[in-house]
BALOBA-1460 file (C-alpha; in Angstrom, 3 decimals):
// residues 336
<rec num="1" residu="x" x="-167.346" y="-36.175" z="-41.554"/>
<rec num="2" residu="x" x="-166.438" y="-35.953" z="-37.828"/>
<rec num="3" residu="x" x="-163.160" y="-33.835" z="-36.999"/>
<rec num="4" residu="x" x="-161.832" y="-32.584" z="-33.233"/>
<rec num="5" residu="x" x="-161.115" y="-28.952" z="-33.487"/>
<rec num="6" residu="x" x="-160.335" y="-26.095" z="-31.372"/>
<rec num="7" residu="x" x="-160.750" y="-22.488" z="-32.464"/>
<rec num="8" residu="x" x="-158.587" y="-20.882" z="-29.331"/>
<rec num="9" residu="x" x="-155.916" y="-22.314" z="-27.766"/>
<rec num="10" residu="x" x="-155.736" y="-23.695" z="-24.203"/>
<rec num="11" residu="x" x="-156.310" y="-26.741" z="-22.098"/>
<rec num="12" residu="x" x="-156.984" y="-29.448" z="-24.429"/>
<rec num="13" residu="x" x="-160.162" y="-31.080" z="-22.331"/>
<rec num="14" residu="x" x="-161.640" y="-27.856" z="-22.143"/>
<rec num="15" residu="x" x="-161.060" y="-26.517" z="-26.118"/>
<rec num="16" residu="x" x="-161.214" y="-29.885" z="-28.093"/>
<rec num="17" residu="x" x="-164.597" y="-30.032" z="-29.802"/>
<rec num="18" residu="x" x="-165.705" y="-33.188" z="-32.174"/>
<rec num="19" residu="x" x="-167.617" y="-31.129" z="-35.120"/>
<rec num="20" residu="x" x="-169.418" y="-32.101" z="-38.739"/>
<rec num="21" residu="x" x="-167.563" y="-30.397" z="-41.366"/>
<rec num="22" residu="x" x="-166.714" y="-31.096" z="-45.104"/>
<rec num="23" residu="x" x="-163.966" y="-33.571" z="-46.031"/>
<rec num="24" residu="x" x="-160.649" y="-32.165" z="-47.193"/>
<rec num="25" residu="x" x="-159.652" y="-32.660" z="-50.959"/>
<rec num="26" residu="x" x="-156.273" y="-33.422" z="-51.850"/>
<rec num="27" residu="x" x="-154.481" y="-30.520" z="-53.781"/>
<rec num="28" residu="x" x="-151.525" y="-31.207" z="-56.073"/>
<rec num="29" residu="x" x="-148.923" y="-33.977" z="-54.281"/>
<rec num="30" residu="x" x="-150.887" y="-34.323" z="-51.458"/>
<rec num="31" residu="x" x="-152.992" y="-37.576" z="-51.160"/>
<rec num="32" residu="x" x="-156.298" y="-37.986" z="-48.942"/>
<rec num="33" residu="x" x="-156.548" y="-40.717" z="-46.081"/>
<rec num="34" residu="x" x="-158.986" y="-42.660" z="-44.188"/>
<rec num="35" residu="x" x="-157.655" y="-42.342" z="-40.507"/>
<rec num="36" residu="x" x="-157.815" y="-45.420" z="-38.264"/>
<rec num="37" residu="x" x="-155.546" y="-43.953" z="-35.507"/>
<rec num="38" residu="x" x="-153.980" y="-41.596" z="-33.917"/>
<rec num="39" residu="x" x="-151.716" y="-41.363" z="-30.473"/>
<rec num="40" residu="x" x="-151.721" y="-38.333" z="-28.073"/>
<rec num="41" residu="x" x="-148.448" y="-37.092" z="-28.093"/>
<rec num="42" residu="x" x="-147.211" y="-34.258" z="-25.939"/>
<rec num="43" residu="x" x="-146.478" y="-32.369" z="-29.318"/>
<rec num="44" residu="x" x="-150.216" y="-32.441" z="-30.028"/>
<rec num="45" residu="x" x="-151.157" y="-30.975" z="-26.563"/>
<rec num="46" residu="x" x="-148.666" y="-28.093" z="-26.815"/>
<rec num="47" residu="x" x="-150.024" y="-27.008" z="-29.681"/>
<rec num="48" residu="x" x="-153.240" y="-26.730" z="-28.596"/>
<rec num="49" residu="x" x="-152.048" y="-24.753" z="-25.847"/>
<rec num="50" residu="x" x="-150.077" y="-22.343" z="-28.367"/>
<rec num="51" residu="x" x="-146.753" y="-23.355" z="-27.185"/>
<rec num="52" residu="x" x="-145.383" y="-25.522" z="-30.024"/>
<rec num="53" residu="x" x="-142.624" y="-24.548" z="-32.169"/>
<rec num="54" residu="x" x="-145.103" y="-23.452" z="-34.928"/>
<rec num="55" residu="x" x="-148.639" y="-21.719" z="-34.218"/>
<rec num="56" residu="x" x="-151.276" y="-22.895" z="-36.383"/>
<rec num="57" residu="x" x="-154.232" y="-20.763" z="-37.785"/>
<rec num="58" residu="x" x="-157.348" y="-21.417" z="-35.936"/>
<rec num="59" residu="x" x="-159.707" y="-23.061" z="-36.059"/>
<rec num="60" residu="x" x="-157.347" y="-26.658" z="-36.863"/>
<rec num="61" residu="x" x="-157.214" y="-29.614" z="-36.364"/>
<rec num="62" residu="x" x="-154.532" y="-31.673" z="-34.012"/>
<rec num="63" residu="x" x="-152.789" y="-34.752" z="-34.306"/>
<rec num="64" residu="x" x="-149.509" y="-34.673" z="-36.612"/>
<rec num="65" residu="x" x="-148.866" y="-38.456" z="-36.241"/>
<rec num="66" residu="x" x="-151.290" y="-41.411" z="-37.062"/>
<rec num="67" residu="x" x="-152.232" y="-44.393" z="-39.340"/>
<rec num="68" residu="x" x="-154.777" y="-44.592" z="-42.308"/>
<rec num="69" residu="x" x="-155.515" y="-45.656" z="-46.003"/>
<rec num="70" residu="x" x="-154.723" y="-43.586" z="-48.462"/>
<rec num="71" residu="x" x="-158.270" y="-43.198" z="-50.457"/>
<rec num="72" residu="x" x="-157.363" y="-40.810" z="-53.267"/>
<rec num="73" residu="x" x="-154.632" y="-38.557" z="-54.737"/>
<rec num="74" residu="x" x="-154.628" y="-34.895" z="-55.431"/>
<rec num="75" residu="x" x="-152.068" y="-35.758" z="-58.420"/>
<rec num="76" residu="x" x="-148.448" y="-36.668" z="-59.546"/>
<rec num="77" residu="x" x="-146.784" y="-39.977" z="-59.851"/>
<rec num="78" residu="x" x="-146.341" y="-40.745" z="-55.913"/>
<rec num="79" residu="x" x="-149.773" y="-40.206" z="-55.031"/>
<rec num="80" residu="x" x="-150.957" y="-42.381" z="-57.165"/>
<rec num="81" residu="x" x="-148.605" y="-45.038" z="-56.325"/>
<rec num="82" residu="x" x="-149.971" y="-44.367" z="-52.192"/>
<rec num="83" residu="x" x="-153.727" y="-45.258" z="-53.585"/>
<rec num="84" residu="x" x="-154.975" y="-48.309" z="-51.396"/>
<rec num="85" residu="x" x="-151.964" y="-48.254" z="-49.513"/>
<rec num="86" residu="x" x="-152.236" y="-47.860" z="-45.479"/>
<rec num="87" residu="x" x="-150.097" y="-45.473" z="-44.680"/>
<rec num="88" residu="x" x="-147.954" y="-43.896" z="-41.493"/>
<rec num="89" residu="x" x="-148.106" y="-39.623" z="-41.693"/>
<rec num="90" residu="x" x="-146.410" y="-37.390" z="-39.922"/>
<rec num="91" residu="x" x="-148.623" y="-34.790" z="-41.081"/>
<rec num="92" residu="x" x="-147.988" y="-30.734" z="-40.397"/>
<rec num="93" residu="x" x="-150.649" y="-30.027" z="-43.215"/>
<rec num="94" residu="x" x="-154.185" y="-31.131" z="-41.923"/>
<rec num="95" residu="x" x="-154.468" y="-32.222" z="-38.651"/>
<rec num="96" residu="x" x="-155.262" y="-36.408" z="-38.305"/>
<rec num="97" residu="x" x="-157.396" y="-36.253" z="-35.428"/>
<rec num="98" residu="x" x="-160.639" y="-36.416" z="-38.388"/>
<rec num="99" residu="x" x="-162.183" y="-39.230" z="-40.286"/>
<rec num="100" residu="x" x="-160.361" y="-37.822" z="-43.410"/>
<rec num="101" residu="x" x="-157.467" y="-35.446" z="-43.803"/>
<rec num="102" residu="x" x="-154.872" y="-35.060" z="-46.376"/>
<rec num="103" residu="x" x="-150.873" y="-34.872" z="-46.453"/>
<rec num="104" residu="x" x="-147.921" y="-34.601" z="-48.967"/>
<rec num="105" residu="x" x="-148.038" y="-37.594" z="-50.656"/>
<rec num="106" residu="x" x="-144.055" y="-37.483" z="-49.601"/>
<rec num="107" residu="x" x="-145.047" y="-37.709" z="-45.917"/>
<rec num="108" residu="x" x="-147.067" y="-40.898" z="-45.782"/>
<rec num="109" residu="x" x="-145.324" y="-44.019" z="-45.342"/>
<rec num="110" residu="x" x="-146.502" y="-47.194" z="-46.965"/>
<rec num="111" residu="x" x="-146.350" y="-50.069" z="-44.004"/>
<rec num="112" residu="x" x="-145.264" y="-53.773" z="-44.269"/>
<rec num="113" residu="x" x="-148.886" y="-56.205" z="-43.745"/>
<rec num="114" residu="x" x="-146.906" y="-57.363" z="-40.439"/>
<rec num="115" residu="x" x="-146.961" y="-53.860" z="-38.383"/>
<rec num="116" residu="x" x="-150.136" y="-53.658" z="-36.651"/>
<rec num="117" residu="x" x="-151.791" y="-50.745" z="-36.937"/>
<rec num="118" residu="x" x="-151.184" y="-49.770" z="-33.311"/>
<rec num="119" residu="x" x="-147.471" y="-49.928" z="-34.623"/>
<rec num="120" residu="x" x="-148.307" y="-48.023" z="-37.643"/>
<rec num="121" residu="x" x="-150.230" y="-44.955" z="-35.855"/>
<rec num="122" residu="x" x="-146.931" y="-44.409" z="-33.236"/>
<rec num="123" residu="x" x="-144.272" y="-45.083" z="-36.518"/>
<rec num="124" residu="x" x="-142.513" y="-41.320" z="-36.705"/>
<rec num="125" residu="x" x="-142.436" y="-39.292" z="-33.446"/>
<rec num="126" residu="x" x="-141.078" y="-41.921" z="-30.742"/>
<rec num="127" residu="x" x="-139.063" y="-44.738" z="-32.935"/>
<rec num="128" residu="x" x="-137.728" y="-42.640" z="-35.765"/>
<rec num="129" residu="x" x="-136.612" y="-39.887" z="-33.807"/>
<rec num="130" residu="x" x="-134.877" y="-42.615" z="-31.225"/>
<rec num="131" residu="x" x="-133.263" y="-44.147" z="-34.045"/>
<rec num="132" residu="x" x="-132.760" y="-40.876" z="-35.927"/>
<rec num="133" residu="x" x="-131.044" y="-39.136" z="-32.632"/>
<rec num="134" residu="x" x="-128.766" y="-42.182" z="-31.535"/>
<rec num="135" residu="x" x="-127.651" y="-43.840" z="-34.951"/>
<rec num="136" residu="x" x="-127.338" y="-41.474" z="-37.661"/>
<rec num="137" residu="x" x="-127.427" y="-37.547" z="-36.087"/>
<rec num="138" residu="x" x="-125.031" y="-38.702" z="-33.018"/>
<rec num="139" residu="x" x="-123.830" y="-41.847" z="-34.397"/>
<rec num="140" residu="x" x="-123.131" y="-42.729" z="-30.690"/>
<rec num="141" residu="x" x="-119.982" y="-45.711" z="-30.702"/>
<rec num="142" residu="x" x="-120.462" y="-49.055" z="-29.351"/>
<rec num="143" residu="x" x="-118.831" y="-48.734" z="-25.789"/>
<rec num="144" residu="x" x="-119.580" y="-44.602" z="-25.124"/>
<rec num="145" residu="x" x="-122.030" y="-43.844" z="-22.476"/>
<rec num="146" residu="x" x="-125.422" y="-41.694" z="-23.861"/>
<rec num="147" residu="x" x="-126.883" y="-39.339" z="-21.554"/>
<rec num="148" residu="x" x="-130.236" y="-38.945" z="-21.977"/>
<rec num="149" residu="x" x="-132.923" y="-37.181" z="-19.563"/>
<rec num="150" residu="x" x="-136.854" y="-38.418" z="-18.864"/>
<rec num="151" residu="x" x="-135.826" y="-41.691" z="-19.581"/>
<rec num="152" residu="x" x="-138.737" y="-43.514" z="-18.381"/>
<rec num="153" residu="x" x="-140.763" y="-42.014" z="-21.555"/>
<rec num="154" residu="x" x="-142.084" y="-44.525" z="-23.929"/>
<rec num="155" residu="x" x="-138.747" y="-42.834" z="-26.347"/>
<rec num="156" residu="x" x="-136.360" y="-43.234" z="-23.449"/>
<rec num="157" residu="x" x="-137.007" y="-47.270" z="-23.089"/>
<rec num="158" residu="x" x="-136.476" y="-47.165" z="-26.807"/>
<rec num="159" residu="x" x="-132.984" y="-45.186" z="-26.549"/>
<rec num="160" residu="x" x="-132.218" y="-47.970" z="-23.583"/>
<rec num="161" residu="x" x="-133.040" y="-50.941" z="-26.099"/>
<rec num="162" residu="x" x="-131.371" y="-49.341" z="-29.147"/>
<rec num="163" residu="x" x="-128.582" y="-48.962" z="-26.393"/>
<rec num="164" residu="x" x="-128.864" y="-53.007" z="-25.733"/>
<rec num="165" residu="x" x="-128.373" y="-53.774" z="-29.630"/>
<rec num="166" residu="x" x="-126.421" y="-51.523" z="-30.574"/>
<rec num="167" residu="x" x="-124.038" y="-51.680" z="-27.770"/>
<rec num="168" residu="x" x="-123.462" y="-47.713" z="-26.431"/>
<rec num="169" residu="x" x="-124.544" y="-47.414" z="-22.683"/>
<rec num="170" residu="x" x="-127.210" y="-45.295" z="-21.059"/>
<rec num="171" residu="x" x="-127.096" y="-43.342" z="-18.047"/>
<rec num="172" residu="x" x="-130.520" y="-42.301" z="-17.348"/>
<rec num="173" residu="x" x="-131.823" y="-39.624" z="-15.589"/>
<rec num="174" residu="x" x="-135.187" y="-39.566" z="-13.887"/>
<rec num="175" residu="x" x="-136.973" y="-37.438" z="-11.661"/>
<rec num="176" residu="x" x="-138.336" y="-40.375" z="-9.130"/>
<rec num="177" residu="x" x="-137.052" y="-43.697" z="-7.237"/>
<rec num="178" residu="x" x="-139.795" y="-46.023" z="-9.091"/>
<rec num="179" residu="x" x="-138.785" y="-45.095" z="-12.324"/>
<rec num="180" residu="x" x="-135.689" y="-46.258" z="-11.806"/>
<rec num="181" residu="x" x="-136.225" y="-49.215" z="-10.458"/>
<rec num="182" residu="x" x="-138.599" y="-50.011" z="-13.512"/>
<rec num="183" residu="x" x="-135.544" y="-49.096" z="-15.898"/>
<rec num="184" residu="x" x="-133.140" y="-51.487" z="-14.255"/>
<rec num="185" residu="x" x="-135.437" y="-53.895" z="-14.345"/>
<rec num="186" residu="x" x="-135.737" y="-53.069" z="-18.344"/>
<rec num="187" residu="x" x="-131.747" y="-53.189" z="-18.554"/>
<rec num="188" residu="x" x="-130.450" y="-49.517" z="-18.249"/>
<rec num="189" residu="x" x="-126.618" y="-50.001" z="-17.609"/>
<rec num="190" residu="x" x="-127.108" y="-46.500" z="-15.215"/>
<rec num="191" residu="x" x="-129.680" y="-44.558" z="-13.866"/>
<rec num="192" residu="x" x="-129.711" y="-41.529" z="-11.966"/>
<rec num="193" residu="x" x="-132.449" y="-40.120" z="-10.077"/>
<rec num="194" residu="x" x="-132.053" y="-36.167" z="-10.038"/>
<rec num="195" residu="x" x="-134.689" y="-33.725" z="-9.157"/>
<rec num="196" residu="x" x="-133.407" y="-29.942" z="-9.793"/>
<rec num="197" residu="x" x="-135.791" y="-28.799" z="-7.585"/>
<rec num="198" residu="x" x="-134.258" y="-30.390" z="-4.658"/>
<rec num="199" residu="x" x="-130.634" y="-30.878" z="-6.229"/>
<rec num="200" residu="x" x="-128.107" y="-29.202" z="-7.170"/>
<rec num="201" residu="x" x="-126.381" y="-29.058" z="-10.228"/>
<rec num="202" residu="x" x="-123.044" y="-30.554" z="-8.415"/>
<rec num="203" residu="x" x="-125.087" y="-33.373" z="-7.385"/>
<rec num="204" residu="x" x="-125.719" y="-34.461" z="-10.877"/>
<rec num="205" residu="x" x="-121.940" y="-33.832" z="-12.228"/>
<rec num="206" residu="x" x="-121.008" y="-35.910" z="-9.083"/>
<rec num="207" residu="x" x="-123.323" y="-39.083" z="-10.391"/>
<rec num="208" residu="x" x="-122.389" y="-39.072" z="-13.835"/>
<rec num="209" residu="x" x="-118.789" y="-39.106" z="-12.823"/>
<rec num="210" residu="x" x="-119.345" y="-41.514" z="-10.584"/>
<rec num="211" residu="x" x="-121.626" y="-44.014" z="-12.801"/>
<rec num="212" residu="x" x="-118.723" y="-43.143" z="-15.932"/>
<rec num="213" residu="x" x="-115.322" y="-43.441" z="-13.398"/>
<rec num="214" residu="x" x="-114.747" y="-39.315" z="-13.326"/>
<rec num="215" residu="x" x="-115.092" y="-38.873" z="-16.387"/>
<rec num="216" residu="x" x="-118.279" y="-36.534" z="-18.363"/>
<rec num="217" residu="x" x="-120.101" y="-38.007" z="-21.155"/>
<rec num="218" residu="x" x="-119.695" y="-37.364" z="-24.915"/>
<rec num="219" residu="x" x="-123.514" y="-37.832" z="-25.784"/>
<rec num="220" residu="x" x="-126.547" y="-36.360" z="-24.275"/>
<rec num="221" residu="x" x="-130.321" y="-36.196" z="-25.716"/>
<rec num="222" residu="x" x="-132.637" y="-34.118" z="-23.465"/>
<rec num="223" residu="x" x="-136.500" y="-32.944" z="-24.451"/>
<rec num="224" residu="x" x="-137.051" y="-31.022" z="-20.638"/>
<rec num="225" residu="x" x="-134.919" y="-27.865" z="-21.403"/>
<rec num="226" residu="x" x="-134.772" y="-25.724" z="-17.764"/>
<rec num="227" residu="x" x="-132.730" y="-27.062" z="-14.955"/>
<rec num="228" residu="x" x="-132.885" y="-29.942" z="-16.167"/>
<rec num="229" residu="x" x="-131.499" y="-29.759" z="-19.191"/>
<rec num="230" residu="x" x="-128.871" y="-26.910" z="-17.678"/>
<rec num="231" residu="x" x="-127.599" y="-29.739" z="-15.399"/>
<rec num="232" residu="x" x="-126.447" y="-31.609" z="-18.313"/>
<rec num="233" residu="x" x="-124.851" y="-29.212" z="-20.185"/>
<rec num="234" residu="x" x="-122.081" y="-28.899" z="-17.465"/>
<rec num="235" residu="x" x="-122.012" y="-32.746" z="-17.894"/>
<rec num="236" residu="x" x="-120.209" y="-32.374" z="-21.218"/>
<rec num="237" residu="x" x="-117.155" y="-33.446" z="-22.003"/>
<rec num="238" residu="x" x="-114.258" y="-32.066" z="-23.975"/>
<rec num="239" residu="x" x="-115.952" y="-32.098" z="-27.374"/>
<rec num="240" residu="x" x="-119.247" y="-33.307" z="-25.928"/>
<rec num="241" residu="x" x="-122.362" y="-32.447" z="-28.390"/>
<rec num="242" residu="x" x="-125.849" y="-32.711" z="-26.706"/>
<rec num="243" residu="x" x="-129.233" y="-32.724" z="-28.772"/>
<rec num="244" residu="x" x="-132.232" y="-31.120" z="-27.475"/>
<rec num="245" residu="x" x="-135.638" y="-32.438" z="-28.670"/>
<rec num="246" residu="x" x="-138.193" y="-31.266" z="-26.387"/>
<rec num="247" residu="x" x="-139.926" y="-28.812" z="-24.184"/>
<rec num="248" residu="x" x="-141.355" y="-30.180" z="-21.365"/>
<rec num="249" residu="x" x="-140.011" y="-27.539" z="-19.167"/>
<rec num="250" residu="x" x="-141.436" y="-24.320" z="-19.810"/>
<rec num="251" residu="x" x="-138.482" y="-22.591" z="-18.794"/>
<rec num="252" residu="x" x="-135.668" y="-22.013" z="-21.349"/>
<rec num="253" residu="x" x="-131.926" y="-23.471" z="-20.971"/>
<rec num="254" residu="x" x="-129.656" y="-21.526" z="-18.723"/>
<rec num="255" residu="x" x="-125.899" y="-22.105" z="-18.469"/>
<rec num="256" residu="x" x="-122.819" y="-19.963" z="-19.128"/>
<rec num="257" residu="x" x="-120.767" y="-19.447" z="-22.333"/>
<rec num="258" residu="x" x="-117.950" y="-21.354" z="-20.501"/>
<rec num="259" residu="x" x="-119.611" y="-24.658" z="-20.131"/>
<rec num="260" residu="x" x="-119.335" y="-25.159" z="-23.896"/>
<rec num="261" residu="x" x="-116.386" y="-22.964" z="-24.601"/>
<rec num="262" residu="x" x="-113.912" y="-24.657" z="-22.015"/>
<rec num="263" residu="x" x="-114.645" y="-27.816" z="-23.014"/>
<rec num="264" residu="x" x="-115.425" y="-27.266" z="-26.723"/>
<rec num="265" residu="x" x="-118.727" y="-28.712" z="-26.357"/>
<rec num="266" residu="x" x="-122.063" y="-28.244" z="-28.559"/>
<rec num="267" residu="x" x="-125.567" y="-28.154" z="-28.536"/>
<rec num="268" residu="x" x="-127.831" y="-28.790" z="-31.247"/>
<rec num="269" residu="x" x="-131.886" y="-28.788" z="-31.571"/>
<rec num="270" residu="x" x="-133.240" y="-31.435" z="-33.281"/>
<rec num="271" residu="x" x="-136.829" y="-31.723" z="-34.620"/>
<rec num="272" residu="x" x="-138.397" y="-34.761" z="-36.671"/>
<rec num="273" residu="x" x="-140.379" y="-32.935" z="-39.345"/>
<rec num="274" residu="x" x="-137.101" y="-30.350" z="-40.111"/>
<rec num="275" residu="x" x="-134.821" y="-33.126" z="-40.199"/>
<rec num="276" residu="x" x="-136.277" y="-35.965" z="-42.384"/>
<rec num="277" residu="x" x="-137.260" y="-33.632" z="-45.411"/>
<rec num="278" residu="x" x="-133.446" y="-33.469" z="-45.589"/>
<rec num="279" residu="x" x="-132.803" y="-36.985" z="-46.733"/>
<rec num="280" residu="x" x="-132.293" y="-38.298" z="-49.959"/>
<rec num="281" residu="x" x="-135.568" y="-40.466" z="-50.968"/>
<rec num="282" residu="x" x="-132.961" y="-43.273" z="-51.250"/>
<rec num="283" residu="x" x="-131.986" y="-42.795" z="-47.656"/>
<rec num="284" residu="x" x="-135.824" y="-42.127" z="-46.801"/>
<rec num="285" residu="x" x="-136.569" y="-45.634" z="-47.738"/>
<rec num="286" residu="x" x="-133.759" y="-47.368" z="-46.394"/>
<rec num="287" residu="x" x="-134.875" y="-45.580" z="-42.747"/>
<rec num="288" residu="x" x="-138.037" y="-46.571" z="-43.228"/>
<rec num="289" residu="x" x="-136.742" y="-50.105" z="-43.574"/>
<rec num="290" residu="x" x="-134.755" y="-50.241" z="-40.407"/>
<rec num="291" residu="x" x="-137.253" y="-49.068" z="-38.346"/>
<rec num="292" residu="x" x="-139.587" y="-51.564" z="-39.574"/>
<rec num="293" residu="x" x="-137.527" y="-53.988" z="-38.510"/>
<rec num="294" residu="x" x="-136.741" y="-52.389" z="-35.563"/>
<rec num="295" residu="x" x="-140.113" y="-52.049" z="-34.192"/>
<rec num="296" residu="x" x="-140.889" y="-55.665" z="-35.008"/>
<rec num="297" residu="x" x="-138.179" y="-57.566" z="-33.264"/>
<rec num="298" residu="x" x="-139.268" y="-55.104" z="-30.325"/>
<rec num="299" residu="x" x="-136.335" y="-52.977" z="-30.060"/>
<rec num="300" residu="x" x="-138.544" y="-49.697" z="-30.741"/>
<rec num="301" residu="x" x="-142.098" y="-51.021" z="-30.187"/>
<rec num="302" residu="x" x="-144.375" y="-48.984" z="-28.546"/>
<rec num="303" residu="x" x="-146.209" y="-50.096" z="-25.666"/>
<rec num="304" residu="x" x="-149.762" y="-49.032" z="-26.286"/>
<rec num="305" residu="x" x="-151.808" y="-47.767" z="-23.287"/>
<rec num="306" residu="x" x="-155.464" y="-46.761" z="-23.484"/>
<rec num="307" residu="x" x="-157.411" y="-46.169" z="-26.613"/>
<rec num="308" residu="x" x="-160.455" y="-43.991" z="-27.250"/>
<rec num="309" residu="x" x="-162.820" y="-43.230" z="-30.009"/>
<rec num="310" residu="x" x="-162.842" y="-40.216" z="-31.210"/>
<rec num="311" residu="x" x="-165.918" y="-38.850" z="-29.701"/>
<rec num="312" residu="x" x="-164.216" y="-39.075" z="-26.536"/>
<rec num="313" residu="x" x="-161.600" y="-37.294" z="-26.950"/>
<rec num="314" residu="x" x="-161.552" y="-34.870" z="-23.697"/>
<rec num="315" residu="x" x="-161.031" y="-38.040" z="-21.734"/>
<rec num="316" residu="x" x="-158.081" y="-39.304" z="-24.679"/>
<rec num="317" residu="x" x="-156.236" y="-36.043" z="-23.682"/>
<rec num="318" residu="x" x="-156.440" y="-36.246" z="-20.254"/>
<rec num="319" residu="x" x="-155.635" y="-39.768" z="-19.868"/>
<rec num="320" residu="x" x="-152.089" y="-38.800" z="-22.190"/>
<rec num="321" residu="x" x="-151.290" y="-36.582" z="-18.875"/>
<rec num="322" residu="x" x="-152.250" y="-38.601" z="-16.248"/>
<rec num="323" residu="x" x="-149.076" y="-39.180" z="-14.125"/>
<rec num="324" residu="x" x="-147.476" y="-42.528" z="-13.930"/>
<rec num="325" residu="x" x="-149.917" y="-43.773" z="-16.719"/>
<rec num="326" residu="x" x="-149.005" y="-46.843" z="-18.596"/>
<rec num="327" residu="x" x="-148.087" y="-46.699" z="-22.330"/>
<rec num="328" residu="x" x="-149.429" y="-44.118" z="-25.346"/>
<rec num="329" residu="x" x="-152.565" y="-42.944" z="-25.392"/>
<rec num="330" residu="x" x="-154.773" y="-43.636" z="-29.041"/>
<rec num="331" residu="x" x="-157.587" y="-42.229" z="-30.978"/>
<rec num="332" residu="x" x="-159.367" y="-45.367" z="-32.509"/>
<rec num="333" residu="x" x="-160.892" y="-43.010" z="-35.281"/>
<rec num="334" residu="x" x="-162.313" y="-45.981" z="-37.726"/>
<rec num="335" residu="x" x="-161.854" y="-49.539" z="-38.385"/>
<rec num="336" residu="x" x="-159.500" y="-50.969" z="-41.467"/>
C-alpha cells in the first residue's frame, strides 16, 4: 500500500517520501481503516520538524486527523461495532497520511450520512477543540468578552461564530490590517491588530481596555506563545484564566510572576488528545453530537481550501504554509 513517510525530521517538502510498504494489522482494541482524507494541519508539520509536544520514532508516518472506513477490527466489542462504519480519527498511533492505518477503536468516531467527508476528515483538531476551549473547559458566559489571538485561523472564525450563537464577545487579535477587515466583515464584535514586533506590550493593554471600556478580559485562548502570547497575559483580569493551545511562536512565554499573582490570574495548556480521553463515554457521545450539529448548521464548518492526492504531497505541505492561503489544505488519499 502507498504511505508518506519521513525517516529524519525537517522541512516537510524536502523529508516527506510516498513509499510501498505492508499494511498495518489491527492489534487488540484498535480497528484498521481505509483513509479517504486527511487535512494538513500545523500539528502535522511540527512534527515532522521534531518540534511537537511528543517525538515520534522514525521512520512514521504523519497525519493525526482524517476520515476513513473502518475495514476490520483487531478485537473487543467496540471494534466490531466500528466495522463498515466511516469514521473521524484523531489518531496518535499510526500516522493517516497511508492508504491503511489503524487506531484505538475508542478514537474513531462514527459520522452521521449528512457530514461530507470533507467535514468528516477536519472533525477533531479545529471544531472540537473550539467548542471544547469556549463551552465546556472555559465555559465563557453569554455577555463576557473572549480574548483570543490569530484569529483569522480557520479555529478563530469558529471561536467568532460559536461567539455569535452562543452570545460571549470576541476581541480578536491579528497581526495585519486585511485580516481584520475580513473578520468584521465575518461579525467579530472587536478586533485588534497588534504586531509585537513593532508594538509594545502597552499598546495592546491600551486596545483591549479601550474595545472592553477599561476594563481587562476574563477569557483568553492563544496557540502563538512568545510576545504574543506575553502581551495577553498582562491583559488578565482579576481572576482572569487564559488557555494556551499552540506553538506557533517558537519562542516560549515570558512575563513576570506578578502578572498572575496581582491579579490572581491563571494559565492553563490545553491539548485535544490529553483532554478528551478524560471524558466519560457518555459525555464522549453527547460531544460528538453537538459538534455534529454544530458543523452542519455552519457554526464550526470548515472552509476547505486545496486538495491533493497523496502522491503529491510535497506540494499539499507547502500549499498548508503558503501565506494568506484560503481554507485547509487535504490529502484526497482514496475514494468512498
Amino acid at each position: 500500500m502507498k504511505s508518506v513517510q519521513f525517516d529524519q525530521f525537517g522541512e516537510p517538502a524536502d523529508v516527506l517520501h510516498l513509499r510501498d510498504i505492508e499494511p498495518p494489522q489491527p492489534k487488540s482494541g484498535e480497528v484498521l481503516v481505509r483513509m479517504l482524507l486527511s487535512p494538513v494541519n500545523p500539528s502535522d508539520l511540527m512534527t515532522v520538524r521534531g518540534v511537537y509536544g511528543k517525538q515520534p520514532q522514525l521512520p512514521c508516518t504523519p497525519g493525526y486527523e482524517g476520515v476513513g472506513v473502518v475495514e476490520a477490527s483487531g478485537g473487543g466489542l467496540l471494534g466490531k461495532l466500528l466495522v463498515g462504519k466511516r469514521v473521524a480519527l484523531l489518531n496518535g498511533t499510526n500516522g493517516n497520511w497511508q492508504e491503511r492505518t489503524t487506531t484505538l477503536a475508542k478514537q474513531a468516531v462514527p459520522l452521521p450520512k449528512s457530514l461530507p467527508n470533507e467535514q468528516g476528515a477536519t472533525f477533531f483538531v479545529n471544531p472540537t477543540s473550539a467548542f471544547a476551549m469556549t463551552r465546556r473547559v472555559l465555559a465563557v458566559p453569554s455577555g463576557e468578552w473572549l480574548l483570543q489571538t490569530a484569529a483569522a485561523s480557520e479555529l478563530g472564525k469558529m471561536v467568532i461564530r460559536l461567539g455569535q450563537r452562543f452570545g460571549f464577545k470576541t476581541l480578536n487579535v491579528v497581526r495585519r490590517v486585511e485580516q481584520a477587515e475580513a473578520l468584521k466583515s465575518l461579525g467579530a464584535d472587536a478586533v485588534v491588530v497588534f504586531d509585537p514586533a513593532r508594538q509594545s506590550v502597552d499598546e495592546l493593554q491600551n486596545e483591549v481596555h479601550r474595545v472592553t471600556g477599561k476594563r481587562s478580559v476574563r477569557f483568553a485562548i492563544d496557540p502563538v506563545g512568545g510576545a504574543t502570547g506575553s502581551a495577553v497575559v498582562k491583559c488578565l483580569s482579576p481572576g482572569g484564566r487564559m488557555l494556551v493551545y499552540g506553538t506557533l511562536s517558537p519562542e516560549p512565554l515570558s512575563f513576570s510572576p506578578r502578572d498572575l499573582m496581582t491579579p490572581g490570574a491563571s494559565i492553563a495548556g490545553f491539548w485535544l488528545a490529553r483532554w478528551l480521553p478524560q471524558l466519560s463515554l457518555l459525555a464522549k457521545l453527547k460531544l460528538i453530537r453537538t459538534v455534529s450539529g454544530l458543523i452542519q448548521s455552519g457554526v464550526l464548518t470548515s472552509q476547505i481550501g486545496e486538495v491533493f492526492p497523496l502522491d503529491r504531497v510535497s506540494e499539499a505541505v507547502r500549499a498548508a504554509e503558503t501565506p494568506s492561503r484560503s481554507g485547509k489544505v487535504l490529502l484526497r488519499i482514496a475514494s468512498e
